[in-house]
C-alpha positions in Angstrom: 105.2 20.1 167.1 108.6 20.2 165.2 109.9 22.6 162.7 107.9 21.2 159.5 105.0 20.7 161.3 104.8 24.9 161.9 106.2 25.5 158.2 103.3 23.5 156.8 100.7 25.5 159.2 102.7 29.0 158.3 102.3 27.5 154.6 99.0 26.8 154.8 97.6 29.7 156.8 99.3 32.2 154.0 96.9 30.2 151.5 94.2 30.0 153.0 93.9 33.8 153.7 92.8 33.8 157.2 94.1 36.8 158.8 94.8 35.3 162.3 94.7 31.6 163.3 95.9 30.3 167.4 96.5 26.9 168.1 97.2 25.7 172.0 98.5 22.7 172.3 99.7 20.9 176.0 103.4 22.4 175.9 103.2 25.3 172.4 100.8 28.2 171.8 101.0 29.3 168.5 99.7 32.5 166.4 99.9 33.4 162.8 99.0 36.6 161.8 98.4 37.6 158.3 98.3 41.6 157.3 97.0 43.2 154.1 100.3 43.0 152.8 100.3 39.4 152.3 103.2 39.3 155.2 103.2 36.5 157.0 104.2 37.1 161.3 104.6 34.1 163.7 104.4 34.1 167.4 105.9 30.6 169.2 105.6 30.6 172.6 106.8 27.3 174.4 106.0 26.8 177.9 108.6 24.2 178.5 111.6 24.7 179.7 113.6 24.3 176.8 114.1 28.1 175.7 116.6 27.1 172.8 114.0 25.7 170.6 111.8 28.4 170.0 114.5 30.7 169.1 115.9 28.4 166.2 112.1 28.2 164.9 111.7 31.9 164.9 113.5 32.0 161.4 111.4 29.9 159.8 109.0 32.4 158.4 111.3 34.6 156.6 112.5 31.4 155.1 109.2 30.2 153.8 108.2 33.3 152.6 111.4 33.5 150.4 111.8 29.9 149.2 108.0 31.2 147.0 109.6 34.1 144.7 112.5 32.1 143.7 110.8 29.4 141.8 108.7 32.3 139.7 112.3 33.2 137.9 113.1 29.9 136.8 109.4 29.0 135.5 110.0 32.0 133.2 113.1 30.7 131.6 111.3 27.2 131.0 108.2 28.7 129.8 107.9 26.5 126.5 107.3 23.4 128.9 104.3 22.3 130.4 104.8 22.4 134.4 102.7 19.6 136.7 102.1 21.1 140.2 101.5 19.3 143.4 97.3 18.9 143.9 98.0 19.4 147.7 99.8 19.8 150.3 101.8 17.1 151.8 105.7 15.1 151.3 106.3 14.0 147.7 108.1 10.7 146.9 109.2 9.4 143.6 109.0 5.6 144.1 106.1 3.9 145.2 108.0 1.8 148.2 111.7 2.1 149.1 113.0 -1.2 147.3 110.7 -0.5 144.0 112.1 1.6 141.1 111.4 5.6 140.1 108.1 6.2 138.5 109.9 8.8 136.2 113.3 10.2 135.4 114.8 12.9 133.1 114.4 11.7 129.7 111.3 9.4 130.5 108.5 9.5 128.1 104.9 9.7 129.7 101.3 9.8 128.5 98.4 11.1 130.0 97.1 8.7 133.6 100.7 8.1 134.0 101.7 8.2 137.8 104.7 10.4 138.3 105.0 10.6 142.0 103.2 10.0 145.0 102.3 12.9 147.9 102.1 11.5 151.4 99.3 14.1 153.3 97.7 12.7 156.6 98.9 9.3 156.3 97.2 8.7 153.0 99.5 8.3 149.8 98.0 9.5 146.8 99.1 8.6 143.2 99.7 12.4 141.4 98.5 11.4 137.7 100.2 13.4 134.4 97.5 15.2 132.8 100.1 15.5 129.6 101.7 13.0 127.7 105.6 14.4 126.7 109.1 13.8 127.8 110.7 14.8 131.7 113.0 17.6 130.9 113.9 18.7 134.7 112.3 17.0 138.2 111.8 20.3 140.5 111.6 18.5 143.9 113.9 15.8 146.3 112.3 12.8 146.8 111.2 12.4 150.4 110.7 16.6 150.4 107.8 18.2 151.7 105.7 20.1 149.0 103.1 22.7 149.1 99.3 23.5 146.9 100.6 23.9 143.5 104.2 23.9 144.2 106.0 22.8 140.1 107.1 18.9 140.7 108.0 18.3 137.0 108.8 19.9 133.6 107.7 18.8 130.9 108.1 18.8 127.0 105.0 18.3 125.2 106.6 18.4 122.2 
């Protein structure tokens, strides 16, 4: 289990609203415990003999659990665009194969069906449709970066 792996659980454990979930697996017990305060606490305990690696996972949480209220500021200065958010969880790319072009850039004009990305979740790629037709005014996410339920992918102008 690496370091994304136990983000995306710690991701998806704050969302689903379970207040404590343990996973055992052959070498990593892990617990996530959620309080009423929506604060998220992580216990990695590795029973291998490497004792390095669970102490540069520990951080992980805190870092999660920040990365959310920055993004709330900058939808507020762009609120005269229309945002599309990621359907589910997973790792979004922007071309459909490594050798084949962008689906969109800044500037590009889209219509409603449009495909403007695809999110890899569980080995199965699936095509993230615009429901808006508009211009790209800003692409919020890496290509190749892991994404989250309703995380803002793409801005766009309706206009």
């Amino acid at each position: 289990m690496d370091l994304k792996d136990i983000q995306n659980l710690i991701k998806f454990v704050a969302k689903s609203g379970a207040s404590e979930v343990k996973l055992e697996m052959e070498d990593v017990k892990v617990t996530i415990k959620t309080g009423s305060s929506d604060k998220t606490e992580t216990t990695i305990v590795h029973q291998a003999p490497i004792a390095q690696v669970p102490v540069s996972q520990a951080p992980a949480a805190p870092a999660v659990a920040n990365e959310t209220p920055a993004a709330a500021p900058a939808a507020d200065d762009d609120s005269k665009y229309v945002v599309i958010k990621s359907p589910i969880i997973g790792t979004m790319y922007r071309k459909p194969s490594p050798d084949k072009p962008l689906f969109v850039e800044v500037g590009s004009s889209i219509n409603v069906g449009d495909t403007v990305c695809i999110i890899e979740a569980m080995k199965l790629f699936n095509e993230i449709e615009s429901e808006v037709s508009g211009k790209i005014v800003k692409i919020l996410v890496d290509d190749a970066s892991p994404v989250e339920f309703d995380q803002p992918l793409f801005l766009v102008d309706p206009s």
